[in-house]
DRENBA-967069 format. One record per atom (N, C-alpha, C, O): residue in three letters; x, y, z. Coordinates in steps of 0.1 Angstrom, whole numbers, plus 2048, in hexadecimal, padded with zeros to 3 digits. Atoms other than C-alpha are relative to their C-alpha. Example, Ala and Ser with C-alpha at 12.3 -4.5 7.8 and 13.67 -1.06 7.14 Angstrom:
ALA8097F4800 ALA87B7D384E ALA80980C800 ALA81380C807 SER7F77F5800 SER8897F5847 SER7F880B808 SER7FD816809 
//
This chain:
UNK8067F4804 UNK30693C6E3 UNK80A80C802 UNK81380D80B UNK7F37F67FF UNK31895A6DE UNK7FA80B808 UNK7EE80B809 UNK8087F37FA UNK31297E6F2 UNK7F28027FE UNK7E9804806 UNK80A7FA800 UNK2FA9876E2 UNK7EE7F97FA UNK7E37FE7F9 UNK80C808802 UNK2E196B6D8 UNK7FF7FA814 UNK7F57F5818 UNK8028027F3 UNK2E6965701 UNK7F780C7FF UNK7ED8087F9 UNK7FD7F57FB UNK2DE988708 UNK7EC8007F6 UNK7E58087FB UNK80C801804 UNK2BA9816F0 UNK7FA7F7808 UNK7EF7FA80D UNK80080F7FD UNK2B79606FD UNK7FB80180F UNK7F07FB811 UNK8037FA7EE UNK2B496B727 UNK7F080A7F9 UNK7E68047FD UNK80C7FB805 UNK296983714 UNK7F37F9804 UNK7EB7FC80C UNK80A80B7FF UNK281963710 UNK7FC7FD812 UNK7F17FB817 UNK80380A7F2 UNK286956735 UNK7F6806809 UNK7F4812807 UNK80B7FA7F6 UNK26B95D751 UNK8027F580B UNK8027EA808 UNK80380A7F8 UNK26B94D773 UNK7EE7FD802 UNK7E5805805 UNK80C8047FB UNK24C937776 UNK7F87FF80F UNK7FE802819 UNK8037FF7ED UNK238933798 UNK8087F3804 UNK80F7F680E UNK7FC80B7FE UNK24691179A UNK80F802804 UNK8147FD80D UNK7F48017FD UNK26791D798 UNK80580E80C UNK80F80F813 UNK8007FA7F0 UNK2619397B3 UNK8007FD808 UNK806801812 UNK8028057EF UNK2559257CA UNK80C7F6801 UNK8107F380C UNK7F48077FF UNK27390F7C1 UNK80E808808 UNK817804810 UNK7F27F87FE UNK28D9287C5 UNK80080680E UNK80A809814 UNK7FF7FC7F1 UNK2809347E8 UNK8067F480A UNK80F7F4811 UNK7FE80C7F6 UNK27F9147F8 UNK8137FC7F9 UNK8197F9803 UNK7F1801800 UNK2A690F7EB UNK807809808 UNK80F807812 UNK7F97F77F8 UNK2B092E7F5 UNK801801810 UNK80B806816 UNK8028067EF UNK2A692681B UNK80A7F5801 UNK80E7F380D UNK7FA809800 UNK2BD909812 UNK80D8027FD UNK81380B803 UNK7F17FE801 UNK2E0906805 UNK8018077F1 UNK80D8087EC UNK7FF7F980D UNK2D99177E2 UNK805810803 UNK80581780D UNK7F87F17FA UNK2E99397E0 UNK7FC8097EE UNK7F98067E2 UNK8017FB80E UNK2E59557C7 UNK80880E7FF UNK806818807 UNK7F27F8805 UNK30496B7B8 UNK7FB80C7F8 UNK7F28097F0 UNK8017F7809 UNK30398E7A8 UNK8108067FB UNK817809805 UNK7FB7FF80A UNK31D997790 UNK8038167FD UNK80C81E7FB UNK8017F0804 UNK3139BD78C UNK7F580A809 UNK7EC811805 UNK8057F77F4 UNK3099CE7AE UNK7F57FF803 UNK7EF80880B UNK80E8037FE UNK2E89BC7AC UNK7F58037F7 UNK7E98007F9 UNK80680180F UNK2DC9C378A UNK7F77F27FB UNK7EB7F17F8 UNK803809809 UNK2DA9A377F UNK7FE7F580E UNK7F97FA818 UNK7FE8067F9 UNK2DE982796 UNK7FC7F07FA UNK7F27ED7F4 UNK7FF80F807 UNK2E695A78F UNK7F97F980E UNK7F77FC819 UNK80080B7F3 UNK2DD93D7A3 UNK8077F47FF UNK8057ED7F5 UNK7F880A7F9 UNK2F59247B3 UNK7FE7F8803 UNK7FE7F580F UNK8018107F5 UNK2EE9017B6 UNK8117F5803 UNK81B7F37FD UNK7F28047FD UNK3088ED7CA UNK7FF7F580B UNK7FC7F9816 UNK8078097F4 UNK3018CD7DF UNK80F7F27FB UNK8157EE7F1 UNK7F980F804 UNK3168AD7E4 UNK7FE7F77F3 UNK7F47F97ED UNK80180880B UNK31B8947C9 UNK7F37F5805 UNK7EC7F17FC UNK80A8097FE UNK30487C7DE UNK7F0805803 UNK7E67FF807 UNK8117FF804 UNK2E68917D8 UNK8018067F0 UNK7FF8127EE UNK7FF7FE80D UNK2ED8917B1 UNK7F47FF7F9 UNK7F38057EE UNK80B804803 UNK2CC8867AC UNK7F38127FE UNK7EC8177F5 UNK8027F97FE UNK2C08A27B9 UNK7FE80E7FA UNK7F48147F7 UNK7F37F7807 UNK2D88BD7AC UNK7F57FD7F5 UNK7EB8057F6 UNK80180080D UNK2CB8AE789 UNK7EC806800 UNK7E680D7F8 UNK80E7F9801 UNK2A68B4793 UNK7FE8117FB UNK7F98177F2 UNK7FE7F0803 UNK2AF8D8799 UNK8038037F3 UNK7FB80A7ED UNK7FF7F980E UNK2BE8DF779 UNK7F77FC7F6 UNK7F58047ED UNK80E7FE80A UNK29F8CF765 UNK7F680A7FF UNK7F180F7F5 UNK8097F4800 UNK28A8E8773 UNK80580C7FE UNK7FE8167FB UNK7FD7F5802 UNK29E900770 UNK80D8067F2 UNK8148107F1 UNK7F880380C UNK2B08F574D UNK80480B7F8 UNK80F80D7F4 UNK8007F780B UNK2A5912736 UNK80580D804 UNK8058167FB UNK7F77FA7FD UNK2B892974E UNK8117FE7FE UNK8188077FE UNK7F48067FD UNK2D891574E UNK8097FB7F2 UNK8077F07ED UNK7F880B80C UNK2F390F72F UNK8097F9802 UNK80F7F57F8 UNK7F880A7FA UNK3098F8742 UNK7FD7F9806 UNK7FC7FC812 UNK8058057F5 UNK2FD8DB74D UNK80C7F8813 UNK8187F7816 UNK7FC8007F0 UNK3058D2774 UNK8107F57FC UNK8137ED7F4 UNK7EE8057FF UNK32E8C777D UNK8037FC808 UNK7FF804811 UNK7F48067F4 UNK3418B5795 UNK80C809804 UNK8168097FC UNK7F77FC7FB UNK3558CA7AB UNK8077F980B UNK8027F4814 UNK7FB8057F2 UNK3728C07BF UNK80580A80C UNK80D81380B UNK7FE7F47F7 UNK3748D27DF UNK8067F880B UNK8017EE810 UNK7FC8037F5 UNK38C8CF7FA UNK80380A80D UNK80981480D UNK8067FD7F6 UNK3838D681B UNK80D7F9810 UNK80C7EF816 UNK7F88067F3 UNK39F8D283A UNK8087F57FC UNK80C7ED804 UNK7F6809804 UNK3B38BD826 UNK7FB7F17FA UNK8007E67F7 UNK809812808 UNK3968A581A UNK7FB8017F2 UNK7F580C7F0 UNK8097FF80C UNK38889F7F8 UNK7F57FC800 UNK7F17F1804 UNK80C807803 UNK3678A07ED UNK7FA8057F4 UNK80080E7EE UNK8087FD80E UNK34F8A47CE UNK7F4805801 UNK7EA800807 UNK80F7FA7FD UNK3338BC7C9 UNK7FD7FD7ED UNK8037FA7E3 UNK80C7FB80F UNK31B8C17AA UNK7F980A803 UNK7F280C80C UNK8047F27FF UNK3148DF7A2 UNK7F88057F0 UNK7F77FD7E6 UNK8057F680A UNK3048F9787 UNK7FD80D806 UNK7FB810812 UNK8067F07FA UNK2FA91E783 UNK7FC8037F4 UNK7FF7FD7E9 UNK80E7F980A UNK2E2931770 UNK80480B7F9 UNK80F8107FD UNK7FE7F6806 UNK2E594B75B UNK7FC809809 UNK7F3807812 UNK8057F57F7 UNK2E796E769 UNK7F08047F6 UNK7EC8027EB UNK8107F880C UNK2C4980763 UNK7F880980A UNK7FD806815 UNK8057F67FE UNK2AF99B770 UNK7F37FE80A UNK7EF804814 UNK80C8067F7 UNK29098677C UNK8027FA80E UNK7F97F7816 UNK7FE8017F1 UNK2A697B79A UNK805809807 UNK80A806812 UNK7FE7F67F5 UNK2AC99B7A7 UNK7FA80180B UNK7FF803816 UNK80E7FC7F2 UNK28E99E7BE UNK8087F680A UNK80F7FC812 UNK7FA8097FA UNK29C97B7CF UNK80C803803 UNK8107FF80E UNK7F57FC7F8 UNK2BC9897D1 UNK80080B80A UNK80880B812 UNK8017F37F9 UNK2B19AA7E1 UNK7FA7F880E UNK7FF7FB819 UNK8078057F5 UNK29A9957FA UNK8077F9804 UNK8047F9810 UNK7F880F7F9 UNK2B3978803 UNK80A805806 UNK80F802811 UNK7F37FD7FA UNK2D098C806 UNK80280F802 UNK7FE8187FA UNK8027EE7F9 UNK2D99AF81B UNK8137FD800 UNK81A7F4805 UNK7F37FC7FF UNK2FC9BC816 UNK80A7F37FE UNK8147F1805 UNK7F780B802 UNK30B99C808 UNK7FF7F3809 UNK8087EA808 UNK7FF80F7F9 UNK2FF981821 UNK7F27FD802 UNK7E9806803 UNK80F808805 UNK2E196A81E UNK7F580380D UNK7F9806818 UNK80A7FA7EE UNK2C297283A UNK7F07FA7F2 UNK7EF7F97E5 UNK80B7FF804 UNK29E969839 UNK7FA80B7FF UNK7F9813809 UNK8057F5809 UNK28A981820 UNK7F2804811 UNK7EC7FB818 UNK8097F87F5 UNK27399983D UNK7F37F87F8 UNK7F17EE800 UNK80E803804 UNK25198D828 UNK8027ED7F7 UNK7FF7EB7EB UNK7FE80B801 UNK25B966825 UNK7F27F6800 UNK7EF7EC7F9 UNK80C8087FE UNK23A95C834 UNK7F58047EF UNK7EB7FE7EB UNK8097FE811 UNK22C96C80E UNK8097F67F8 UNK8037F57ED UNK7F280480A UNK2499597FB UNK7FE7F1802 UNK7FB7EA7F8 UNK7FF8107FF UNK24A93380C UNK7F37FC7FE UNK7E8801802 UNK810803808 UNK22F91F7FA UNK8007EC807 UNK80B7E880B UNK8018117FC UNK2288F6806 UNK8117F87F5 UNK81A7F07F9 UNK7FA805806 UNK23F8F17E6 UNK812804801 UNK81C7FD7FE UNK7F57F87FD UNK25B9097EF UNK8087F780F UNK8147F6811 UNK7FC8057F5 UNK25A8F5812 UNK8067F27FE UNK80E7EC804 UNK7F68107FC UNK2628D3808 UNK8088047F9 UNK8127FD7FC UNK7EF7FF803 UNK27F8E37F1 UNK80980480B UNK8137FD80D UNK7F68047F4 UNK28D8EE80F UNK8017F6809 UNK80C7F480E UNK7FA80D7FC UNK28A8CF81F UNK80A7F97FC UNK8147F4803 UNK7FA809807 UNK2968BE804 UNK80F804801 UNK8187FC802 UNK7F47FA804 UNK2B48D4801 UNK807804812 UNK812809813 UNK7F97FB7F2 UNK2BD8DB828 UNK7FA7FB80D UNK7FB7FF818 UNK80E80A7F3 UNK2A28C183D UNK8087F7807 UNK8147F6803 UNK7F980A7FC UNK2AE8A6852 UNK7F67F9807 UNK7ED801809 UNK8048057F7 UNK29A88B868 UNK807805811 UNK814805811 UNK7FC7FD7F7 UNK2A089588B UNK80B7F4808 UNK8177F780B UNK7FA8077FF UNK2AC872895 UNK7F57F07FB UNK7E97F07F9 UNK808809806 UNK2A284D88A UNK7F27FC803 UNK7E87F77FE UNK80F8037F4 UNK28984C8A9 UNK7F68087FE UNK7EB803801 UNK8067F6802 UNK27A86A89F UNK7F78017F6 UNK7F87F97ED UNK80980180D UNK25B87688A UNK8018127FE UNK7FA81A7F8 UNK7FE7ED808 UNK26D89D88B UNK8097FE7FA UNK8127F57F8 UNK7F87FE80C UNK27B8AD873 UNK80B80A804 UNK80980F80F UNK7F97F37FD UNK2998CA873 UNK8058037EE UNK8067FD7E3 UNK7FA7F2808 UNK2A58E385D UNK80B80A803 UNK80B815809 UNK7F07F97FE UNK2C68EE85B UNK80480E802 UNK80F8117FD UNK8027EF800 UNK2C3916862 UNK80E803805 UNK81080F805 UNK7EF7FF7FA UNK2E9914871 UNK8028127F9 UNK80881A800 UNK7F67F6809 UNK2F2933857 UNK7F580E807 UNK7FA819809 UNK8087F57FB UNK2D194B864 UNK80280680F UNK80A802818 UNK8037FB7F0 UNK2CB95D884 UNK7F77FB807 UNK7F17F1802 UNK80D8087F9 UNK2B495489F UNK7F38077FF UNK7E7803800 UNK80C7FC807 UNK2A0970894 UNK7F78007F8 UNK7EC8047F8 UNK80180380D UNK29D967874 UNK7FA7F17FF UNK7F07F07F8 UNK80480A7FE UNK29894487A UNK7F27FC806 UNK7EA7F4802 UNK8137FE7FB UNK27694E892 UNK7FA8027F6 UNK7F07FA7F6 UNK8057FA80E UNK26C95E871 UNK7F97F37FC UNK7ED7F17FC UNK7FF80C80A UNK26D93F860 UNK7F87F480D UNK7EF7ED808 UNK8078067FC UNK26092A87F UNK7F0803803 UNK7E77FB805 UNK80E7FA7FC UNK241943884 UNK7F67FB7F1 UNK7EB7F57F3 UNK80080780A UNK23B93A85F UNK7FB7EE7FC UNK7F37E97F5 UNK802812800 UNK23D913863 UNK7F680180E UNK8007FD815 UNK80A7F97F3 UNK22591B882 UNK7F27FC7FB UNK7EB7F27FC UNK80E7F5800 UNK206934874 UNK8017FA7F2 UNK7F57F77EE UNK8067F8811 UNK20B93384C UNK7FC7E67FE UNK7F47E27F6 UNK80080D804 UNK20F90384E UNK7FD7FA808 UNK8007EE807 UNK8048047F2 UNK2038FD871 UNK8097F4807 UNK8047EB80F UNK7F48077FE UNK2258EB876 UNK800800810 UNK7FA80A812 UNK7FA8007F3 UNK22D8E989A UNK812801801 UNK81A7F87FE UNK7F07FD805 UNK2508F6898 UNK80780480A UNK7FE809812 UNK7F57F87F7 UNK26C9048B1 UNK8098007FD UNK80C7F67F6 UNK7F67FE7FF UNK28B9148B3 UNK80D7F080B UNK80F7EF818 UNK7F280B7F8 UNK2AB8F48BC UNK80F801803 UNK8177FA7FE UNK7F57FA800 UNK2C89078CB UNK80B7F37F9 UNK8097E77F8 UNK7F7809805 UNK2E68F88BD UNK80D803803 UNK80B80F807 UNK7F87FA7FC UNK3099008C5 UNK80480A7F8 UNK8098087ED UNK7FE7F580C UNK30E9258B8 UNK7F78017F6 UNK7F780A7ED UNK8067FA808 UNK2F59218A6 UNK7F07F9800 UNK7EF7F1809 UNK8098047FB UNK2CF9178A1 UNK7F87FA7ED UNK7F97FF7E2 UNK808809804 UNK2B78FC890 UNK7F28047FF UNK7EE80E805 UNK8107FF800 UNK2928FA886 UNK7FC7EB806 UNK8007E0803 UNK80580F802 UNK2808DB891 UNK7F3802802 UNK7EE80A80A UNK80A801802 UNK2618D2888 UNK7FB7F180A UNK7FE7E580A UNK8098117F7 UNK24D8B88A0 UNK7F97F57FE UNK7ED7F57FB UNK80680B809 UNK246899897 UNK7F1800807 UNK7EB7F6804 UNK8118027FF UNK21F8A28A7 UNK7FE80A7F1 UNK7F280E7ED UNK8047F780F UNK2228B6882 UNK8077F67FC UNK8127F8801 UNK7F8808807 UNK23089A870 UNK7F67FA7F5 UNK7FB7F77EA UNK80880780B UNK21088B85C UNK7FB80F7FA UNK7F680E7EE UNK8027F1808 UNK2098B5852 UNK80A8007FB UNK8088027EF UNK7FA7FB807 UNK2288B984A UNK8037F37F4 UNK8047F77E9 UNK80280780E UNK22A89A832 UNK7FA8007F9 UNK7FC7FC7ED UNK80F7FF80F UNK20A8A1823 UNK80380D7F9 UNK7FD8127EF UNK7FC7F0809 UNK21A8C581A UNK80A7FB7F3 UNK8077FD7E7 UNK7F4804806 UNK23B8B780C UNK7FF7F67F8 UNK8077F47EE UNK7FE80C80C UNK2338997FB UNK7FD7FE7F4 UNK8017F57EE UNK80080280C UNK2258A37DD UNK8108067FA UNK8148017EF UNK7F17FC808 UNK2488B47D3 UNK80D7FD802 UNK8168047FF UNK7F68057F8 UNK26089C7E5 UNK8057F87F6 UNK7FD7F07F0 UNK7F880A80A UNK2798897CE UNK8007F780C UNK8027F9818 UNK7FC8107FA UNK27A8647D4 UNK810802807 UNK812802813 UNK7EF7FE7F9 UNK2A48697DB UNK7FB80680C UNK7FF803817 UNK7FC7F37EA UNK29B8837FB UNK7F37F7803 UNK7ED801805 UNK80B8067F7 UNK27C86C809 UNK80A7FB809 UNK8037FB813 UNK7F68067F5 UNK29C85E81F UNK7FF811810 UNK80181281C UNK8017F37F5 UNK297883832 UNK7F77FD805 UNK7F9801810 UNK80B8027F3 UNK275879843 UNK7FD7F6805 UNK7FC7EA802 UNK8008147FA UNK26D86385C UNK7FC7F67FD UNK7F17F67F8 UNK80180B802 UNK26F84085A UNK7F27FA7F7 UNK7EF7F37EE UNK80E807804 UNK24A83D85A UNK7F98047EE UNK7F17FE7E7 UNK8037FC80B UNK24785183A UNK8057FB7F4 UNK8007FB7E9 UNK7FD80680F UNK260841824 UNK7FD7F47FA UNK7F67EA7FE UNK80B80B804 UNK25A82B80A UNK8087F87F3 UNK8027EF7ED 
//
């Protein structure tokens, strides 16, 4: 497409609810979103290992009729190692300003002040999906990678998993930096939240007892 059949073309697009509550629960995760022109506009960033390609490819179905390039193999080296990501990004557009204004303050990512309005059951298992882990094999908790937030920010987000999903949740110091874990006495609530929107590939993130 050239300029200006793009430039009609972004006209058409609208984020659906599906894809709001999509885009929150990434954004708690490792998805990221770029502006171009001082916040006018704003794209979204997907970027995950090659060994969650599956995944990756999910994302860009849903979010296809944003996107004219489908998803790539990047090689990225890291301390002198190689590895391969898969990636895509979105057309810039206007309807993700709000998300950019809320996600990000002065250029660095933070949880949005009114989050507990924003994370939805479906929003939660994308962040699982995209930044979850089993605690260990013994275990029926979960964690969540918050390493990049604050610890104020991160209460936010446990008060949330708390009051709004009746999660049993706490803060898991970590070195320099801090964890969510969820308690495996919330482990059959929290699977009955996540599992309708849980790709078969990420069922390897919850415990044992649940996969299948």
């Amino acid at each position: 497409m050239n300029t200006k059949e793009i430039k009609e073309y972004k006209k058409r697009l609208h984020l659906t609810r599906e894809l709001r509550e999509i885009l929150v629960g990434i954004l708690l995760g490792d998805a990221h979103l770029e502006t171009q022109n001082n916040g006018r506009t704003y794209r979204l960033k997907i970027e995950q290992a090659l060994t969650h390609k599956e995944y990756v490819d999910h994302l860009y179905e849903k979010f296809r009729l944003w996107v004219l390039t489908p998803p790539k193999i990047r090689d990225v080296i890291t301390k002198g190692v190689l590895s391969r990501n898969y990636r895509f990004t979105t057309l810039n557009h206007g309807s993700l300003r709000f998300y950019g204004q809320q996600f990000y303050k002065n250029g660095k990512k933070c949880v949005p002040k009114i989050i507990n309005r924003l994370l939805t059951a479906r929003g939660l298992a994308y962040w699982f999906m995209d930044d979850g882990s089993i605690k260990s094999k013994e275990s029926k908790g979960v964690i969540f990678n918050t390493q990049s937030f604050s610890k104020k920010e991160i209460q936010m987000l446990i008060s949330v998993l708390n009051n709004k999903f009746g999660l049993k949740a706490k803060i898991r110091p970590q070195k320099n930096h801090y964890q969510i874990y969820v308690s495996g006495e919330s482990y059959e609530k929290f699977v009955d939240i996540v599992k309708p929107y849980l790709l078969k590939e990420m069922e390897y993130k919850l415990p044992q007892e649940w996969r299948t």
